[in-house]
Kinemage of the C-alpha trace (Angstrom):
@kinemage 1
@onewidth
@group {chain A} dominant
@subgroup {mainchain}
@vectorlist {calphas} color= white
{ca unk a 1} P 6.245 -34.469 -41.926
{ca unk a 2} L 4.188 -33.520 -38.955
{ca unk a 3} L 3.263 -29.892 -37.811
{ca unk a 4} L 4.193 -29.161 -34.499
{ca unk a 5} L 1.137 -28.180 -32.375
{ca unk a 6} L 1.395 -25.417 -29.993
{ca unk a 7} L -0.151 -26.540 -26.870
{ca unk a 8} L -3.441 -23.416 -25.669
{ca unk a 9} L -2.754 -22.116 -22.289
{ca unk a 10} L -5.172 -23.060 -19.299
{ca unk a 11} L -6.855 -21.057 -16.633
{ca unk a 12} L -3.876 -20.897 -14.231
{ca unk a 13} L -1.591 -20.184 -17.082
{ca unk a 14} L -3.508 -17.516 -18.625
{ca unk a 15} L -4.497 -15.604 -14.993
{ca unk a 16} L -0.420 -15.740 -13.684
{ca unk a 17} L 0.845 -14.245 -17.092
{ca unk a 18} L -1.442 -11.012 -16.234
{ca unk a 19} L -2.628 -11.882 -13.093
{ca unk a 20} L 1.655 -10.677 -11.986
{ca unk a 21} L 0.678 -7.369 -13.250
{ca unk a 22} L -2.401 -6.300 -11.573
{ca unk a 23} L -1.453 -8.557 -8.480
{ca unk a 24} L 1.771 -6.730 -8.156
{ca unk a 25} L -0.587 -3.361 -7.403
{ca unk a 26} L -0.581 -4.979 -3.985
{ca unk a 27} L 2.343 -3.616 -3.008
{ca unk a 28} L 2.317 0.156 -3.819
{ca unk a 29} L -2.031 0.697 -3.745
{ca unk a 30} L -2.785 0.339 -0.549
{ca unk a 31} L -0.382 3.049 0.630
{ca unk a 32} L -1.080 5.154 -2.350
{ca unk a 33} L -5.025 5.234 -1.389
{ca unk a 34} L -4.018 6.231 2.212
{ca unk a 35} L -2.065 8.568 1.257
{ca unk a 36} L -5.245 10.549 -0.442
{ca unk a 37} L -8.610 8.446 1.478
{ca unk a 38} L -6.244 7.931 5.454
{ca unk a 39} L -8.487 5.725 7.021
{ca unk a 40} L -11.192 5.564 4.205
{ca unk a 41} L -9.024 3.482 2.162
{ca unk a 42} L -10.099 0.104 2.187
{ca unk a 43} L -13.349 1.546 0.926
{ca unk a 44} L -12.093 3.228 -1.998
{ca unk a 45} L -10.698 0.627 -3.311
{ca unk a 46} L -13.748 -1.824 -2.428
{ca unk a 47} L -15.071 0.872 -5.251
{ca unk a 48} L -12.386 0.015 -7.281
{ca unk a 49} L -13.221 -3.603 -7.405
{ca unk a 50} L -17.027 -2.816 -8.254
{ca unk a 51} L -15.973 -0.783 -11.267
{ca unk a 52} L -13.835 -3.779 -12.606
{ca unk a 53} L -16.508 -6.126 -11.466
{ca unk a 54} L -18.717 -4.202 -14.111
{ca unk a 55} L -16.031 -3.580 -16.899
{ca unk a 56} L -15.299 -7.330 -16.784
{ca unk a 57} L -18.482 -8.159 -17.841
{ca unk a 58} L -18.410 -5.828 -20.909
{ca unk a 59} L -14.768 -6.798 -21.624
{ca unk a 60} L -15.817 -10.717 -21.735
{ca unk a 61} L -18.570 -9.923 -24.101
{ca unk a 62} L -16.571 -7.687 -26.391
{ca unk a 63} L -13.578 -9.954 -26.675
{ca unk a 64} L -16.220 -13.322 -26.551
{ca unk a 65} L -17.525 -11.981 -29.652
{ca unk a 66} L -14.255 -10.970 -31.475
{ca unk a 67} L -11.492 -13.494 -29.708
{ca unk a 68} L -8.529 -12.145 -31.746
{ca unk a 69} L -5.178 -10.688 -29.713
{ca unk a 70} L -4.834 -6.917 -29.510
{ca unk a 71} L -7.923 -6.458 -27.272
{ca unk a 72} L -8.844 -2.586 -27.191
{ca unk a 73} L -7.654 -2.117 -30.431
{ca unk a 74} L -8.978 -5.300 -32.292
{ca unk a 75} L -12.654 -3.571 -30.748
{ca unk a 76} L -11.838 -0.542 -32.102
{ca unk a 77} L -10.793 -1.615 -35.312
{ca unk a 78} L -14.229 -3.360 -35.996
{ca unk a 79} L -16.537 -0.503 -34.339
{ca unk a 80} L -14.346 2.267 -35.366
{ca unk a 81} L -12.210 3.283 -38.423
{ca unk a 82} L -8.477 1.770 -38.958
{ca unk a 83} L -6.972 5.207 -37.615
{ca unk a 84} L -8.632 5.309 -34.297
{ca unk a 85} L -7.703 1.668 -34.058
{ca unk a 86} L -4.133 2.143 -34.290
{ca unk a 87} L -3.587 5.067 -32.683
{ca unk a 88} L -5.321 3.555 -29.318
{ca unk a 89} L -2.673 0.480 -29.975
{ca unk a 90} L 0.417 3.009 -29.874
{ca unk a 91} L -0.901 4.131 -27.091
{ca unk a 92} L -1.281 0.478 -25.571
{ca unk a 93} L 2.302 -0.035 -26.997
{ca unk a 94} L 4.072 3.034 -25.486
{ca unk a 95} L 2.332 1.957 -21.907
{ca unk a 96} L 4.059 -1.399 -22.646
{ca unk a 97} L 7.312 -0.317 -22.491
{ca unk a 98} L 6.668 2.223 -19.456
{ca unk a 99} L 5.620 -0.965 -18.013
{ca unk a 100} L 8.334 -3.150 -19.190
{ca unk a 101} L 11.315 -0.558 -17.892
{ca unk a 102} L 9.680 0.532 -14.631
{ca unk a 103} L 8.629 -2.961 -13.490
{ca unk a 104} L 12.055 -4.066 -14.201
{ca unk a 105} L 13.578 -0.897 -12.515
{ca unk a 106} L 11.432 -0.782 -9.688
{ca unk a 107} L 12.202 -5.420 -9.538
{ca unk a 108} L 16.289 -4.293 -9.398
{ca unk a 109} L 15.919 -1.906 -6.929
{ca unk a 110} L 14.207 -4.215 -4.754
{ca unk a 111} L 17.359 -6.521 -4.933
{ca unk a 112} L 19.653 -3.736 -4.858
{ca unk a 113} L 18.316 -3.686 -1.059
{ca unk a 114} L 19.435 -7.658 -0.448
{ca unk a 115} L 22.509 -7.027 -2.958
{ca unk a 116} L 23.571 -3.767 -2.565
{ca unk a 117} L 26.942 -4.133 -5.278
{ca unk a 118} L 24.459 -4.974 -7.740
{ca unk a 119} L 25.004 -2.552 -10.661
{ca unk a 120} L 21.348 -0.775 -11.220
{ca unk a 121} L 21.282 -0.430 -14.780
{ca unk a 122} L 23.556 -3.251 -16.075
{ca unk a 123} L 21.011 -5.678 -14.196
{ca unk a 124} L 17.723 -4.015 -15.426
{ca unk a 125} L 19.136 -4.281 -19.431
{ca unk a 126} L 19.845 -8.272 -18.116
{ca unk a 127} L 16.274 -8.979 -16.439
{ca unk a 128} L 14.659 -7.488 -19.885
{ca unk a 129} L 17.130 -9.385 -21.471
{ca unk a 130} L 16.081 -12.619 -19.672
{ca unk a 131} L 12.564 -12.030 -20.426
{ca unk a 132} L 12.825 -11.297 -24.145
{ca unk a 133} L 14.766 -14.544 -24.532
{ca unk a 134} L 11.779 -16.562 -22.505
{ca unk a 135} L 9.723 -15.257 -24.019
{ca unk a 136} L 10.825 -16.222 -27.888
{ca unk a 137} L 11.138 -19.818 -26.137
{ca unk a 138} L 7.679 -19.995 -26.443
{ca unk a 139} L 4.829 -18.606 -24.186
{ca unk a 140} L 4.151 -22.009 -23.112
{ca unk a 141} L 7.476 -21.945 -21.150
{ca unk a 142} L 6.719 -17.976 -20.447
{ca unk a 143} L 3.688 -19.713 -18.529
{ca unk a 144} L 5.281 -22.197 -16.478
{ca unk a 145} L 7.381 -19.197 -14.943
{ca unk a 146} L 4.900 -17.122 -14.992
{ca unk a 147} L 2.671 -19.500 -12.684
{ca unk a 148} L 6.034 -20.105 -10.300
{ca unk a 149} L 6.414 -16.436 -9.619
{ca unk a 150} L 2.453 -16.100 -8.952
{ca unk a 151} L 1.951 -19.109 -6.621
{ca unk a 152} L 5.020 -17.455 -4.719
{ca unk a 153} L 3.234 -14.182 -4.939
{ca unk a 154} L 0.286 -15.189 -3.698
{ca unk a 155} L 2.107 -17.535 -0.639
{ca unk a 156} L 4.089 -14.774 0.263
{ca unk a 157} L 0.959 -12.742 0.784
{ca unk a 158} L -0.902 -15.653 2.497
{ca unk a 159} L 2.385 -15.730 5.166
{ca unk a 160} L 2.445 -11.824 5.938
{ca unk a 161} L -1.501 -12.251 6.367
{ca unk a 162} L -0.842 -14.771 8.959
{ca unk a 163} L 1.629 -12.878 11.177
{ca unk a 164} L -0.627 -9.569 10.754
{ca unk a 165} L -3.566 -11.589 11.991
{ca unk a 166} L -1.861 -12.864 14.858
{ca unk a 167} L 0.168 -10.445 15.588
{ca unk a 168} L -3.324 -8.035 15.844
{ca unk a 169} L -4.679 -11.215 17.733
{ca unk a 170} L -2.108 -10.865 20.643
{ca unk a 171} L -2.166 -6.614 20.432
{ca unk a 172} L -5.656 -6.169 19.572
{ca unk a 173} L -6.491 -3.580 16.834
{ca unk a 174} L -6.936 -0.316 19.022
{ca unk a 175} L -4.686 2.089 15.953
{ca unk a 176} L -7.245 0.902 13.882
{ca unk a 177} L -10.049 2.211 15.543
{ca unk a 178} L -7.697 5.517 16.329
{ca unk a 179} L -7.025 5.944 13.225
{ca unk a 180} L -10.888 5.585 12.232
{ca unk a 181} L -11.312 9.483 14.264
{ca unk a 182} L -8.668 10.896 12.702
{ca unk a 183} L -9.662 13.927 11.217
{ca unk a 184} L -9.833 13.805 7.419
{ca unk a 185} L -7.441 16.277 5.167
{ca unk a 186} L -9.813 19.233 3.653
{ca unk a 187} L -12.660 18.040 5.906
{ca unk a 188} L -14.445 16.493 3.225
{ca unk a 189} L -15.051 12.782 3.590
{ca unk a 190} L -16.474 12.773 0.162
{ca unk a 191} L -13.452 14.285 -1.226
{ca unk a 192} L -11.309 12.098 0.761
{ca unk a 193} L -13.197 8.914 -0.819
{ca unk a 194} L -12.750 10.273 -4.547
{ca unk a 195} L -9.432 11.407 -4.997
{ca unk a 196} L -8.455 7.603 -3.276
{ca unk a 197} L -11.166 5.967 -5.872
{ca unk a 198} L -9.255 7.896 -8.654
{ca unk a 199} L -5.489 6.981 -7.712
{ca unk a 200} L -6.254 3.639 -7.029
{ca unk a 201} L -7.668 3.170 -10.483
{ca unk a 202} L -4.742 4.924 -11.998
{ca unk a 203} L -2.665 2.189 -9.807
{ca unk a 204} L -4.740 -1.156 -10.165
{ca unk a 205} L -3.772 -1.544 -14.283
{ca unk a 206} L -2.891 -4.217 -16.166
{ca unk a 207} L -6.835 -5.719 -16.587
{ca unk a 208} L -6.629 -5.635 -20.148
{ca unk a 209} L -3.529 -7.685 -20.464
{ca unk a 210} L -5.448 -10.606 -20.999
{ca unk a 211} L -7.371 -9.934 -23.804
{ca unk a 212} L -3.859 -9.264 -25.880
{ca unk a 213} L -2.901 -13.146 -25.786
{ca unk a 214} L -6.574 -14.568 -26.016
{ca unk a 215} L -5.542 -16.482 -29.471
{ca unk a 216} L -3.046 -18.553 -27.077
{ca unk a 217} L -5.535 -19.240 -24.518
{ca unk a 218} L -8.085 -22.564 -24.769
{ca unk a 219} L -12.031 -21.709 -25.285
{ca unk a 220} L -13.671 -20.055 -22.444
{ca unk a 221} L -10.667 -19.406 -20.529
{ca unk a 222} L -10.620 -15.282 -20.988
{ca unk a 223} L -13.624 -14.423 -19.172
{ca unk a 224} L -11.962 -17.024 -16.132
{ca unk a 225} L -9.099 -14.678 -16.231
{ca unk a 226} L -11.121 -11.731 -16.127
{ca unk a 227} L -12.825 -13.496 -13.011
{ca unk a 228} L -9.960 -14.346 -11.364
{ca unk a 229} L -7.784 -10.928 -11.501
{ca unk a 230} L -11.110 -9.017 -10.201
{ca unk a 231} L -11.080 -11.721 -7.339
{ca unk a 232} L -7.614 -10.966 -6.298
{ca unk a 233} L -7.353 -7.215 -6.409
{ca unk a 234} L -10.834 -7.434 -4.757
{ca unk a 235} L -9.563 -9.394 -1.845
{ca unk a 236} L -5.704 -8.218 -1.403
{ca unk a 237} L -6.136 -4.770 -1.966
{ca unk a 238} L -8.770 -3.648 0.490
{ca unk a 239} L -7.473 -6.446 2.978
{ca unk a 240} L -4.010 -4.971 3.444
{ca unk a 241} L -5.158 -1.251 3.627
{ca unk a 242} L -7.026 -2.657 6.763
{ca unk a 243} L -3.864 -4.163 7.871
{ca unk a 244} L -1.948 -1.163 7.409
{ca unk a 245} L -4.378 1.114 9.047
{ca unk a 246} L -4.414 -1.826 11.980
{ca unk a 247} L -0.506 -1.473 12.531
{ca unk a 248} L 0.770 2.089 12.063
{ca unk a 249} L -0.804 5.185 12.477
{ca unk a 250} L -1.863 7.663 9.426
{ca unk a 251} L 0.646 9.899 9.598
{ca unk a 252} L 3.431 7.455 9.472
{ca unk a 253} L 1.720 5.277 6.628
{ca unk a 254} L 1.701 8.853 5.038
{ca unk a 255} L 5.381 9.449 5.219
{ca unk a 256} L 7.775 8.859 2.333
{ca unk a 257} L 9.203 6.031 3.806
{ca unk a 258} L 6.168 3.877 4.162
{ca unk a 259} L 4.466 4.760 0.661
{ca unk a 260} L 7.396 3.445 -1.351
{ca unk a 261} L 7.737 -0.085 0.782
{ca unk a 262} L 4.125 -0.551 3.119
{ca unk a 263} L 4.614 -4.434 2.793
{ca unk a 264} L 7.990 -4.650 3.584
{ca unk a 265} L 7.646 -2.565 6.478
{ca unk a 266} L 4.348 -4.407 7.345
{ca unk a 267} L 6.369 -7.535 7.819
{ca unk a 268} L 9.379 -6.222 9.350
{ca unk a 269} L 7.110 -5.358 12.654
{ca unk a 270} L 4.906 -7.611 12.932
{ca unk a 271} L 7.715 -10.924 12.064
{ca unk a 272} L 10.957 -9.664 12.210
{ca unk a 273} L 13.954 -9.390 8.801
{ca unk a 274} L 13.584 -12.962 7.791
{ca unk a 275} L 9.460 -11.979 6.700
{ca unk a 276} L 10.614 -8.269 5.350
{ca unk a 277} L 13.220 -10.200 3.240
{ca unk a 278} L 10.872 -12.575 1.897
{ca unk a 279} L 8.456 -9.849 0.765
{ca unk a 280} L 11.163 -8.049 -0.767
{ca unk a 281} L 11.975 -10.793 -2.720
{ca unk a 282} L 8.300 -11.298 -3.549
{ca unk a 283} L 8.116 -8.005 -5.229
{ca unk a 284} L 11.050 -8.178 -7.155
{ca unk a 285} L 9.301 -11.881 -8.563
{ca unk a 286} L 6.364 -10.385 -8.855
{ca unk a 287} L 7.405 -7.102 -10.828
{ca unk a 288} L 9.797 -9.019 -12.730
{ca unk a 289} L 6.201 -11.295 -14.078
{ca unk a 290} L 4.855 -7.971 -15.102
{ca unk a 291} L 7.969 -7.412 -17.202
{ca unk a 292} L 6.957 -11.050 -18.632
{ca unk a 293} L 3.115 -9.620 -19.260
{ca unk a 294} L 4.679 -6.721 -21.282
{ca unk a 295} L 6.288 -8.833 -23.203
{ca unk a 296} L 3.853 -11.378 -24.033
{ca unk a 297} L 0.841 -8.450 -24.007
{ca unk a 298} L 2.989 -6.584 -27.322
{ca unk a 299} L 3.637 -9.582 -28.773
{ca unk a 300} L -0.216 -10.784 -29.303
{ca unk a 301} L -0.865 -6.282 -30.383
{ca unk a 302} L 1.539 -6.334 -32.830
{ca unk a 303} L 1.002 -9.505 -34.632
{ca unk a 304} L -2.402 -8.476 -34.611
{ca unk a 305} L -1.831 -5.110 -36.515
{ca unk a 306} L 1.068 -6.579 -38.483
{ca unk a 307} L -1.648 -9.333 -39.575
{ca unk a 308} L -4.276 -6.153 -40.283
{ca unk a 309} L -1.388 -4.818 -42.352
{ca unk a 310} L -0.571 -1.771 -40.892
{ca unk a 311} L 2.605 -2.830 -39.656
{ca unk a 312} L 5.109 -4.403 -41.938
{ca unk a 313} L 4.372 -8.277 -43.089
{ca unk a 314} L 8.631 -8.205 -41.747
{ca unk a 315} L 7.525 -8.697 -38.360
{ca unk a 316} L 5.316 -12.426 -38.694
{ca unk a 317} L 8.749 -14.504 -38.761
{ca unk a 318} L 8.183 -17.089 -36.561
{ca unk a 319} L 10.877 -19.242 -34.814
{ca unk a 320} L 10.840 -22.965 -34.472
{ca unk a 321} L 8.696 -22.507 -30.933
{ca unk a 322} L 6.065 -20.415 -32.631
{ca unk a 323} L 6.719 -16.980 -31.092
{ca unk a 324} L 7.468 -13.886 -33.400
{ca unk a 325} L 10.921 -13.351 -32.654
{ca unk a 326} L 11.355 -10.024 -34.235
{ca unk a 327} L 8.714 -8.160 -32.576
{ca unk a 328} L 10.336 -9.314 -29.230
{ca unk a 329} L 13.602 -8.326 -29.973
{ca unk a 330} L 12.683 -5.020 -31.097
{ca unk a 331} L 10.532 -4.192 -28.470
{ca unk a 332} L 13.650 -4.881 -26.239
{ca unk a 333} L 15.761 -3.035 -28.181
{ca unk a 334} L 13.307 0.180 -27.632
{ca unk a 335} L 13.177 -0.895 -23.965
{ca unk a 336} L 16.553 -0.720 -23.382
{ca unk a 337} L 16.552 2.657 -25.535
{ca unk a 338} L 14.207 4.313 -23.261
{ca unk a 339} L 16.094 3.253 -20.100
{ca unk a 340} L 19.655 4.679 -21.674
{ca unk a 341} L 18.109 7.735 -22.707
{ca unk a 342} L 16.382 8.225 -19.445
{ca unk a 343} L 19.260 6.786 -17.402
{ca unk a 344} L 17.187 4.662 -15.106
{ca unk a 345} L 15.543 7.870 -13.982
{ca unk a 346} L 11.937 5.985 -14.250
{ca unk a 347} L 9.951 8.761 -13.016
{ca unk a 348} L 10.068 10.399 -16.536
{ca unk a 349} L 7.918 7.680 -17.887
{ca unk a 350} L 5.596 7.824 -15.167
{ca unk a 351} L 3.218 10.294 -16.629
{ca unk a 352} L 3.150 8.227 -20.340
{ca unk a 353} L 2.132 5.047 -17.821
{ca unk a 354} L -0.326 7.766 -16.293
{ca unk a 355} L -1.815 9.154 -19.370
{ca unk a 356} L -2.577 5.878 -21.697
{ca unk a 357} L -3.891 3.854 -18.628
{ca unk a 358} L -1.836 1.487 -18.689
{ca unk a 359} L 1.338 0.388 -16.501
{ca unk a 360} L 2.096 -1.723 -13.150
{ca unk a 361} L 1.819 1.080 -11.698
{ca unk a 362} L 5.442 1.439 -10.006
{ca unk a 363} L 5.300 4.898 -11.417
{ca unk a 364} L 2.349 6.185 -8.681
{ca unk a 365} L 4.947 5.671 -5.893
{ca unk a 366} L 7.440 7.978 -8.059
{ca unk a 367} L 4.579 10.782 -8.549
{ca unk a 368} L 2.979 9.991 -4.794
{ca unk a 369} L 6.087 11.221 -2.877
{ca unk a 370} L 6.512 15.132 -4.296
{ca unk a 371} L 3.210 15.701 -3.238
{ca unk a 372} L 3.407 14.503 0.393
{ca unk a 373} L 5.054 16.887 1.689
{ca unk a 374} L 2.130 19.307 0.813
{ca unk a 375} L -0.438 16.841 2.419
{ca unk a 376} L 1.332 16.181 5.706
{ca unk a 377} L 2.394 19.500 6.577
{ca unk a 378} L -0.981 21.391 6.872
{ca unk a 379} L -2.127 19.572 10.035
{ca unk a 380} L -0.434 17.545 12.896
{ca unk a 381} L -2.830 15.892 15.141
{ca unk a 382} L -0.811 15.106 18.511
{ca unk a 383} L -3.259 13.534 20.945
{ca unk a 384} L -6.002 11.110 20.618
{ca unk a 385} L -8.583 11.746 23.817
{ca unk a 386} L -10.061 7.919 24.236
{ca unk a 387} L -13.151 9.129 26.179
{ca unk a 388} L -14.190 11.853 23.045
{ca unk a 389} L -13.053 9.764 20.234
{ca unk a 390} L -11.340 12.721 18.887
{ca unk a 391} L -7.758 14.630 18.230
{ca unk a 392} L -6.469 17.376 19.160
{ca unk a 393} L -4.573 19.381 17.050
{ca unk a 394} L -1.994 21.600 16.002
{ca unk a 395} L -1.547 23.418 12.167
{ca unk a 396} L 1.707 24.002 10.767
{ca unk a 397} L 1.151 25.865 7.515
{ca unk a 398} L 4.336 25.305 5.237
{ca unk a 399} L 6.649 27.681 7.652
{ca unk a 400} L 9.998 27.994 6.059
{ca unk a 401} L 11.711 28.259 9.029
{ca unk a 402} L 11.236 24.162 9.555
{ca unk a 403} L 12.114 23.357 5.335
{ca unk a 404} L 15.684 21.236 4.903
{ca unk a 405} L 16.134 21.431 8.838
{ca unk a 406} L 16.068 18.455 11.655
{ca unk a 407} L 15.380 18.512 15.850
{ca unk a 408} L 18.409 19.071 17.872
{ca unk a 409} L 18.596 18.241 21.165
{ca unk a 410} L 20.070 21.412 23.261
{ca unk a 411} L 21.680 18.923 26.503
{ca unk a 412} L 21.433 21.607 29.075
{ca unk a 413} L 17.775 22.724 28.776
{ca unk a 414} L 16.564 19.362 28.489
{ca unk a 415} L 14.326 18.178 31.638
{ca unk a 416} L 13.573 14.729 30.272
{ca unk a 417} L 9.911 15.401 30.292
{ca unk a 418} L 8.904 12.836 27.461
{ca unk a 419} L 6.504 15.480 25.541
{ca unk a 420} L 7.991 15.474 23.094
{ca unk a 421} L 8.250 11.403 22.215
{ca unk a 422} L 4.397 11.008 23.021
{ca unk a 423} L 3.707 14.465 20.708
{ca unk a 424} L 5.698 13.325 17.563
{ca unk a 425} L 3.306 11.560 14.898
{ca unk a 426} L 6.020 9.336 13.341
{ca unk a 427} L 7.449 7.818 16.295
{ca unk a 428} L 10.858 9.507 15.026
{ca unk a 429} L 12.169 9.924 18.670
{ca unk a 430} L 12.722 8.110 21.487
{ca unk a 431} L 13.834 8.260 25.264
{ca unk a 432} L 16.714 6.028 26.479
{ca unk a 433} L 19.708 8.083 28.185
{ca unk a 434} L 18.528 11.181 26.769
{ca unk a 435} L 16.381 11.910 23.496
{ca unk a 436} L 17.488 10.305 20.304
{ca unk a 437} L 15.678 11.017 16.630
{ca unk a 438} L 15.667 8.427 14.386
{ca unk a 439} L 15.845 11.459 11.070
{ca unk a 440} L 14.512 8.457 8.390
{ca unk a 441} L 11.500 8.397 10.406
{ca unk a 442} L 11.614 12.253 10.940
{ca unk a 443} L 9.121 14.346 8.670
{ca unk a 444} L 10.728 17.728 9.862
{ca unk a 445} L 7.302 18.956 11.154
{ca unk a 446} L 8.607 20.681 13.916
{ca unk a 447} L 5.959 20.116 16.567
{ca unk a 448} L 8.358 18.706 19.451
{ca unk a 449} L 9.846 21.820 19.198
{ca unk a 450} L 6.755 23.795 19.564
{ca unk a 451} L 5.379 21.582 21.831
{ca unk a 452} L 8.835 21.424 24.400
{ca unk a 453} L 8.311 23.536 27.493
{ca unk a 454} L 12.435 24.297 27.991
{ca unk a 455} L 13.597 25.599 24.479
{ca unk a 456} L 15.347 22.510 24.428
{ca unk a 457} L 14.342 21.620 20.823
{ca unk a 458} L 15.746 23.784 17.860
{ca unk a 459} L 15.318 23.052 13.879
{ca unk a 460} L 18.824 23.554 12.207
């Protein structure tokens, strides 16, 4: 009778089943890191890459030397004791599941916008679902979709580079260079720099994936992993913050509506619906593969620890395609668990994806967005002066008197002066007829009505 002989996974195999996860940082990191660095950014995040660049080589060396699954805790448990081991792999399996129910969250939610009758929580229990049973089929079939939804990943990105470029081609790249002078929150560039440096790192996760399925990949294809993620977050990250800062001003990146979808809104202006659709379909791929790197990522920790015997021998039935069946079904069943309990309300978990390190990351849009309204409010800067290189501006500490309230227009007093549309930093109102706010774009700052010379302007 001949043993069946599962077939190793190769380079491209190996990179898209956690390449999905740290890729997918693309699409909430770059915002996040203007939100704290403005127009310094693309440089944090540059740092980012050099501190990867160095813990890649450390990681390859570690896991060359000991190339069993359960990567932080298999070092652990042969430089440590047995205790510190596993309690740094509950950690690693708790982020797991933040990972697993967010990324699918956040992936439905994307949809929801293309299908809006699409029940929320019914279809995240069916996308883990979907996963779970790929994933017992065998994580050489887990590969082949994993690779489908990274090649589209990476395409997608490759097409909304195109249109930026061109797009900044035809209408030069004068916001960037506006942007550059303005005036950085606290003063402190330095400041600036670090607290981008250390959100970014809390955002750009999912490095370590690869070292929890290295048993499954052929010799010397972990370190090429390694390689490869640091290449892409090195490239894609920076890259669009430059876009970003190229095409919208700070204050508007800034806003609530631009940190939780920069990309989509990236492509909606510079090529129309038909690009913002594709990238929203992009991200739902895309967070859906980090789902799969959950999956695959606790299956390789716990087989290692069930092998080490500290979790029960119970959990090594295999199924006909190889894959431990039980561990996979039960760490669905706690996924779905935690999203019932929590009632899809994801930004519970986001400080256990915060705390152990670990996560896609989905959760740094939750936490970003309570705190924005803190950053924005201090300072409005209203007028670029080309000739000085410099704004002028005007502070609004957090006066109650514009909290929960909106510009309306008072008809009579209005003189149709346009201050107000060339004052406001969010390009919330415009000038047709007569004035006309656009309130998703509205930040409820208030300076159009400080700024209006007739009264006509009142927050209610």
């Amino acid at each position: 009778m001949k043993t069946k002989v599962h077939k190793k996974l190769n380079e491209l195999a190996s990179t898209a089943i956690c390449g999905n996860d740290i890729s997918s940082s693309v699409l909430y990191v770059s915002a996040l890191a203007i939100a704290f660095a403005g127009q310094y950014a693309w440089i944090t995040l540059l740092i980012v890459s050099l501190v990867l660049f160095l813990f890649r080589k450390i990681y390859g060396e570690v896991v060359g030397a000991l190339p069993l699954n359960g990567g932080a805790y298999n070092a652990l448990l042969n430089t440590t004791s047995k205790g510190m081991a596993s309690f740094a792999a509950t950690l690693t399996l708790l982020s797991y599941m933040a990972t697993a129910v967010i990324s699918a969250n956040e992936a439905i939610h994307y949809l929801h916008h293309l299908i809006p009758s699409m029940p929320i929580i019914i279809s995240t229990i069916g996308l883990l679902l979907f996963f779970a049973v790929l994933t017992i089929g065998g994580i050489t079939e887990s590969s082949k979709v994993a690779i489908g939804i990274f090649l589209f990943h990476l395409t997608s990105l490759a097409i909304l580079s195109a249109f930026i470029i061109y797009f900044l081609t035809t209408n030069g790249v004068q916001i960037f260079f506006q942007n550059w002078h303005f005036p950085v929150k606290g003063g402190s560039v330095v400041n600036a720099i670090f607290l981008g440096f250390a959100a970014s790192m809390l955002g750009v996760s999912g490095f370590e994936s690869s070292a929890n399925f290295v048993e499954e990949q052929k010799a010397g294809v972990f370190p090429k992993t390694l390689r490869n993620m640091w290449a892409i977050v090195s490239v894609i990250n920076p890259l669009m913050a430059v876009f970003a800062l190229a095409l919208f001003t700070i204050p508007l990146l800034q806003s609530n509506e631009f940190q939780n979808t920069l990309l989509i809104e990236m492509g909606n202006y510079v090529g129309g619906k038909w690009v913002a659709i594709l990238i929203a379909v992009d991200a739902f791929l895309v967070l859906s593969g980090a789902v799969l790197t959950s999956f695959v990522g606790v299956t390789g920790l716990l087989e290692r620890m069930t092998l080490d015997r500290i979790m029960p021998q119970f959990f090594l039935k295999k199924s006909k395609t190889g894959s431990s069946y039980r561990i996979i079904i039960m760490f669905f069943l706690l996924s779905v668990s935690v999203l019932l309990i929590t009632n899809g309300d994801v930004k519970l978990l986001a400080g256990v994806d915060f705390n152990v390190g670990g996560g896609n990351g989905s959760d740094v849009i939750l936490a970003t967005g309570a705190a924005l309204n803190d950053i924005l409010e201090v300072t409005i800067f209203d007028t670029f002066n080309t000739s000085s290189g410099t704004f002028s501006s005007t502070t609004l500490k957090n006066n109650v008197k514009y909290q929960a309230s909106v510009p309306t227009l008072i008809e009579d007093k209005c003189i149709k002066c346009n201050i107000c549309v060339n004052v406001c930093p969010y390009f919330a109102i415009t000038m047709e007829d007569k004035i006309t706010f656009n309130h998703q774009k509205c930040f409820e700052c208030g300076l159009c009505v400080t700024k209006c010379p007739t009264d006509a302007l009142i927050m209610e």
